[in-house]
C-alpha positions in Angstrom: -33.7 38.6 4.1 -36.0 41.5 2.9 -38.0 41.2 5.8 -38.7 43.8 8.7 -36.7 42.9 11.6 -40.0 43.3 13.8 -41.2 40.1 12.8 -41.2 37.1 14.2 -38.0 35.2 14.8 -37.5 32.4 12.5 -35.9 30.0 15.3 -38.2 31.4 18.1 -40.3 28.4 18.3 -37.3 26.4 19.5 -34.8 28.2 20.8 -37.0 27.9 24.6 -36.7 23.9 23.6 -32.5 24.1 23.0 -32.3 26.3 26.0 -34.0 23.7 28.8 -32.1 20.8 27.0 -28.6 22.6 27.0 -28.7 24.7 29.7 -28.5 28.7 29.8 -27.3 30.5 26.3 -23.7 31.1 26.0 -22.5 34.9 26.5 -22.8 36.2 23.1 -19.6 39.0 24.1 -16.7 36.3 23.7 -18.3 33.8 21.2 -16.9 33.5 18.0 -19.1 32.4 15.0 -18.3 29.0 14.8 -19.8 28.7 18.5 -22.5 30.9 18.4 -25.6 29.3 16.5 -28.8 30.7 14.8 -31.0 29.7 18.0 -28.4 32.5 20.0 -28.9 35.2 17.6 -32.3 37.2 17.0 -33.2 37.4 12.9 -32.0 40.7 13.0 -28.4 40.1 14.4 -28.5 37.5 11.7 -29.2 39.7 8.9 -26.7 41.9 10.7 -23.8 39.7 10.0 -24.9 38.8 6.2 -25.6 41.9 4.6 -21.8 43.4 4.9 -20.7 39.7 3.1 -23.4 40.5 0.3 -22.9 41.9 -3.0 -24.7 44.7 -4.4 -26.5 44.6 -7.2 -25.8 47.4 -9.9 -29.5 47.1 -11.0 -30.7 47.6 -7.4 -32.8 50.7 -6.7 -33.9 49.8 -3.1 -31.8 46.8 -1.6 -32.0 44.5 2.0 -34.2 46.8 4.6 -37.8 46.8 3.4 -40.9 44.1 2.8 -39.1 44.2 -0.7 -36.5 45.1 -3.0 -37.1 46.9 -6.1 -34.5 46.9 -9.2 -34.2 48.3 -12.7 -35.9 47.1 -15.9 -34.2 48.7 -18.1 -36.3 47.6 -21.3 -39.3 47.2 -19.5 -39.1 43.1 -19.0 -36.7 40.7 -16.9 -35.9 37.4 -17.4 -36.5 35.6 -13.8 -35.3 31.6 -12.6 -35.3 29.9 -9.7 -33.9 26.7 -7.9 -33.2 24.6 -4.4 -30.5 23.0 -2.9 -31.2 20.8 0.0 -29.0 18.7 2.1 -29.1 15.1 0.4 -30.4 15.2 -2.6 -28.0 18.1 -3.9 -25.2 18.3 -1.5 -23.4 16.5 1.4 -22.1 18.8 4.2 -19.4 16.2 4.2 -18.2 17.4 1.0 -19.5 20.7 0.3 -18.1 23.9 2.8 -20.1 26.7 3.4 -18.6 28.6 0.8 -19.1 25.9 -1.8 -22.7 25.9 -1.3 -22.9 29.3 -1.9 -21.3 29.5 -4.7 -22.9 26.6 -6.5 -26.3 28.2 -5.3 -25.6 31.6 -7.2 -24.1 29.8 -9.9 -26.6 27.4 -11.1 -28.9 30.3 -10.8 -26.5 32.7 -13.1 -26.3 30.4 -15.6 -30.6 29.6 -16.2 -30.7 33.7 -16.6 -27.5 33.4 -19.0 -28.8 30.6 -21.3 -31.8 32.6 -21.8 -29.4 35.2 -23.6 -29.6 37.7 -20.4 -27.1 39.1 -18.3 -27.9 38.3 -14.4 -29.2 41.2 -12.3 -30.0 40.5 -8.9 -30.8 37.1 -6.4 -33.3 36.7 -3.8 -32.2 34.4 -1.5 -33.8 32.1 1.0 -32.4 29.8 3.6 -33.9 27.5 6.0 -31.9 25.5 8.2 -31.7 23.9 11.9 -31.5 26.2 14.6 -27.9 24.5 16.1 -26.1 25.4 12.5 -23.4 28.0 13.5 -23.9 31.1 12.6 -20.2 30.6 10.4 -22.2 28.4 8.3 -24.9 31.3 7.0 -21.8 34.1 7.0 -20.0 31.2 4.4 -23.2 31.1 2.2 -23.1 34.8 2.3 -19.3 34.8 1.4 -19.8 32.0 -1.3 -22.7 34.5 -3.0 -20.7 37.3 -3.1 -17.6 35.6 -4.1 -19.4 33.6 -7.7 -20.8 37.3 -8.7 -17.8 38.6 -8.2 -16.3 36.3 -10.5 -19.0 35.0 -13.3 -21.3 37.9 -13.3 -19.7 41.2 -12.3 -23.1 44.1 -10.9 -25.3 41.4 -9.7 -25.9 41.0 -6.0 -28.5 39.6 -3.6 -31.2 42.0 -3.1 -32.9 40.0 -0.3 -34.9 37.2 0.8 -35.9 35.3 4.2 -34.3 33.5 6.9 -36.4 30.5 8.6 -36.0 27.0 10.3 -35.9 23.7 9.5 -34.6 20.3 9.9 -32.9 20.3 6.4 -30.3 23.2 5.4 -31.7 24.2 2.1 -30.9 27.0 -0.2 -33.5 28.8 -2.2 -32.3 30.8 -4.8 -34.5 33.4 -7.6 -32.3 35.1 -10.0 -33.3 37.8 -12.4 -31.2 38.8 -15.6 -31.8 42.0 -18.1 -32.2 40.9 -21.3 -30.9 44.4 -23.2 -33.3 44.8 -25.5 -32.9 41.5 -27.6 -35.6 38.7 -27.4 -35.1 35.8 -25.3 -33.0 32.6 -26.7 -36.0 30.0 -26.3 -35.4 26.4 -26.8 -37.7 26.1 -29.5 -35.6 27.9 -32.6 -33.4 25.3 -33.5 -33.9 24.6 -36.9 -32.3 21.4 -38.9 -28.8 21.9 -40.4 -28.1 24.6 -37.5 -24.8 23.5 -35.6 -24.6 22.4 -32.3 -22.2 23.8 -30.0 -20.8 23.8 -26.5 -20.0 26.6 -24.1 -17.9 24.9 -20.9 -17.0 21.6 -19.5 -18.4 18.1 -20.7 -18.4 15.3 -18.0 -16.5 16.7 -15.6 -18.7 17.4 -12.9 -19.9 13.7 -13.1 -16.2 13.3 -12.7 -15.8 14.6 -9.6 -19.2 13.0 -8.5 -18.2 9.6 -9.1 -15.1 10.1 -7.4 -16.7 11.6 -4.5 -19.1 8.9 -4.1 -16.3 6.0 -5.2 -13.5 7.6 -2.7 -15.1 10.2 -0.6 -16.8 8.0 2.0 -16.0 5.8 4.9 -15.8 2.3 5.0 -19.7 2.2 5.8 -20.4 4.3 2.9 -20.8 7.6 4.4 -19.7 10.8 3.2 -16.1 11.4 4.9 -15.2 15.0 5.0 -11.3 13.8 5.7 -11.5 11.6 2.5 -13.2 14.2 0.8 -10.6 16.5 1.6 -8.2 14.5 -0.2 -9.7 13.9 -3.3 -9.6 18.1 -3.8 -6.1 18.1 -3.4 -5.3 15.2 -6.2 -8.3 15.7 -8.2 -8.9 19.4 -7.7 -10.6 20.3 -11.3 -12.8 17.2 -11.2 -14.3 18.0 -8.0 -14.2 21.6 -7.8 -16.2 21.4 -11.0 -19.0 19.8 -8.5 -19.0 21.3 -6.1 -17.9 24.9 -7.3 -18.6 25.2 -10.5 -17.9 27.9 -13.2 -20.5 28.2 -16.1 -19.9 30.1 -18.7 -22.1 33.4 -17.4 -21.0 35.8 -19.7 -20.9 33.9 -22.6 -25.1 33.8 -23.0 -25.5 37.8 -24.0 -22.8 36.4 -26.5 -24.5 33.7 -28.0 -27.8 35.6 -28.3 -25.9 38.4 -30.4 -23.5 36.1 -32.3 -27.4 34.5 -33.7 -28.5 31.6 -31.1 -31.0 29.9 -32.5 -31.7 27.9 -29.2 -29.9 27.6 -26.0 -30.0 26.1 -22.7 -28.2 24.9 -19.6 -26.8 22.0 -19.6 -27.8 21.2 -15.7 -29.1 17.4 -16.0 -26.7 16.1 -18.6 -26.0 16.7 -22.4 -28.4 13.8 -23.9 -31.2 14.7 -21.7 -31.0 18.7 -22.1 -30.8 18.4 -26.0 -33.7 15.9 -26.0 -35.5 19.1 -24.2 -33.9 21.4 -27.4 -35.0 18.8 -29.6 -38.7 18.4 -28.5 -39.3 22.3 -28.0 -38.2 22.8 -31.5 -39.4 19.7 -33.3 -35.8 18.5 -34.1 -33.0 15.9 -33.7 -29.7 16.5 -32.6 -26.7 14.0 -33.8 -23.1 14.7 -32.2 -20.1 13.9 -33.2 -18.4 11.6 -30.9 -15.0 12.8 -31.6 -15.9 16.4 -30.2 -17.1 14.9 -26.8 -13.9 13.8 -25.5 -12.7 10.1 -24.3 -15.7 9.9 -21.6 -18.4 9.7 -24.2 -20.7 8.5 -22.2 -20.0 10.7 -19.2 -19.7 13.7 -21.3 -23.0 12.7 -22.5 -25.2 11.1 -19.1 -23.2 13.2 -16.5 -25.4 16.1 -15.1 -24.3 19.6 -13.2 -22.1 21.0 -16.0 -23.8 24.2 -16.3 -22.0 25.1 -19.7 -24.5 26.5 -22.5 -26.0 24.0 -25.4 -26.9 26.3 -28.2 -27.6 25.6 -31.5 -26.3 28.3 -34.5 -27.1 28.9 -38.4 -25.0 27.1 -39.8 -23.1 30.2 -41.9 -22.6 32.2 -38.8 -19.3 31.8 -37.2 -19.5 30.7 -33.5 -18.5 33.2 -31.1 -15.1 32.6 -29.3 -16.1 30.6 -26.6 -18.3 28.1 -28.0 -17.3 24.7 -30.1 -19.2 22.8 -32.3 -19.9 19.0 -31.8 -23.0 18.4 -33.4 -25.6 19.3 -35.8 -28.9 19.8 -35.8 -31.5 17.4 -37.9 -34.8 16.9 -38.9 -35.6 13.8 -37.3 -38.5 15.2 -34.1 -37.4 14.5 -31.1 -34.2 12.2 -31.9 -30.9 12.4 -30.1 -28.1 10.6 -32.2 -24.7 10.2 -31.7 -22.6 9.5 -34.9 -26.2 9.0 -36.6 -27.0 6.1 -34.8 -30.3 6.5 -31.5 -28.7 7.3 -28.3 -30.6 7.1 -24.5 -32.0 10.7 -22.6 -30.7 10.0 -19.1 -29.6 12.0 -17.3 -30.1 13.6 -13.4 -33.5 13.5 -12.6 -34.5 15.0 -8.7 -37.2 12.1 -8.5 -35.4 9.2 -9.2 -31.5 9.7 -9.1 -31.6 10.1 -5.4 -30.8 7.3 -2.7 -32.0 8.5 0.6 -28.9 9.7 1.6 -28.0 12.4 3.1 -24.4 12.9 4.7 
């Protein structure tokens, strides 16, 4: 969204195709933004109607305008993620609104820079979607951005990105963090007798997933916006924790002062991102089943939770926040649950995906 307004349009190439097919473009005087699509609107008048819906970033020095933004590094370094939602394998437009996939985009991006043990700075972001999406879609992205800063991560802001076309909506996100100062929290410092514990919600974003995928369709199995609809008014925690969720943000800086040993989010599920603890630090990790609710097994396989896995010496109190529910051992690589072996699986992009797209 950083980029001159001189340049080429992103939907150019096929807005001359749209026009033959549909006939002349609308009047652009009367037409509201759930009529009006990209194709109608140069880059520029675009941009024009996202950058008001944007937040600003405290850190920024130079913001949306230029071939690029520049921000503070207040110590000299930045922490610095990034991650992609596309339409099917991440999110159904049947499910998710505009705003939702905003939000989840800055969210999921928030919480990689807060398990780190940084607080989030600024997000670059990129989106690339068919030139018939109304232009109400992209302003709903915008609002969703502003809206999870707002509330998870109060001074950072979207600094700028790009705009282009394609036949898949996808959201690219790059999020940067300050880390004050203090080292990184690595995966690789857990050390055995260190407790395990939890920052967020366990299973409940697989919750809402199963239910979405269990009641949210039609009778052919296709994401039903209606049906969808429903489930959000009679499970509205379960499914607002897929497809709006609320990790912990603030509570990484925490951790890494309160003496994080090792920390993560928990993105593809808790067996699978402790496995990644485990290995990095040449560990095991055994949980106590009583902490992980009546779900074991969801609390355990069930992916998208975004809450913070950190692991803590075990004479330092936890900081408020966080809750113990394991502990950390010596056998490499294991993941136990009550001492006995338990499976890694978890959300993997390569495999857990059915073609779908809705």
């Amino acid at each position: 969204m950083a980029r001159a307004e001189s340049e080429s349009h992103p939907f150019q190439a096929t807005v001359s195709d749209m026009t033959n097919a549909a006939g002349p473009t609308p009047s652009l005087g009367s037409a509201s933004a759930d009529t009006l699509t990209l194709a109608d609107l140069s880059e520029g008048e675009v941009l024009a109607r996202i950058f008001p819906r944007l937040p600003q970033a405290t850190a920024e020095l130079l913001g949306p305008g230029d071939d690029a933004a520049v921000i503070a590094a207040p110590d000299g370094r930045f922490v610095v993620t990034t991650d992609m939602m596309i339409h099917g394998p991440d999110f159904r437009l049947a499910w998710s609104t505009p705003h939702d996939l905003g939000w989840k985009a800055a969210a999921t991006n928030l919480s990689d820079v807060a398990a780190m043990g940084a607080t989030p700075s600024a997000l670059v972001v990129a989106i690339a979607a068919p030139p018939h999406t109304p232009i109400s879609v992209i302003e709903g992205i915008a609002d969703g951005l502003r809206a999870c800063c707002e509330a998870l991560s109060p001074g950072c802001g979207v600094v700028g990105g790009d705009l282009s076309a394609s036949d898949t909506l996808t959201l690219a996100v790059t999020a940067f963090g300050d880390l004050g100062g203090r080292p990184p929290v690595l995966r690789s410092g857990a050390r055995p007798g260190d407790v395990v514990a939890i920052a967020g919600r366990l299973g409940e974003a697989a919750a809402g997933l199963e239910l979405l995928f269990r009641h949210g369709v039609d009778d052919a199995g296709n994401p039903d916006a209606a049906r969808a609809a429903e489930l959000k008014l009679t499970h509205p925690h379960a499914i607002a924790a897929q497809l709006r969720p609320e990790p912990p943000v603030v509570l990484g800086p925490v951790a890494a002062l309160g003496g994080a040993t090792a920390m993560l989010d928990v993105s593809d599920g808790l067996a699978i991102d402790a496995g990644r603890i485990a290995r990095a630090s040449g560990v095991g990790i055994d949980f106590d089943s009583r902490t992980l609710g009546e779900r074991i097994e969801v609390s355990l396989g069930g992916g998208e939770d975004h809450g913070l896995l950190a692991t803590f010496p075990v004479d330092v109190p936890l900081p408020v926040g966080f809750r113990a529910i394991g502990v950390v051992t010596a056998e490499v690589g294991a993941i136990l649950v009550d001492g006995a072996p338990h499976d890694q699986g978890g959300w993997d992009p390569y495999r857990g995906w059915n073609g779908a797209v809705g």
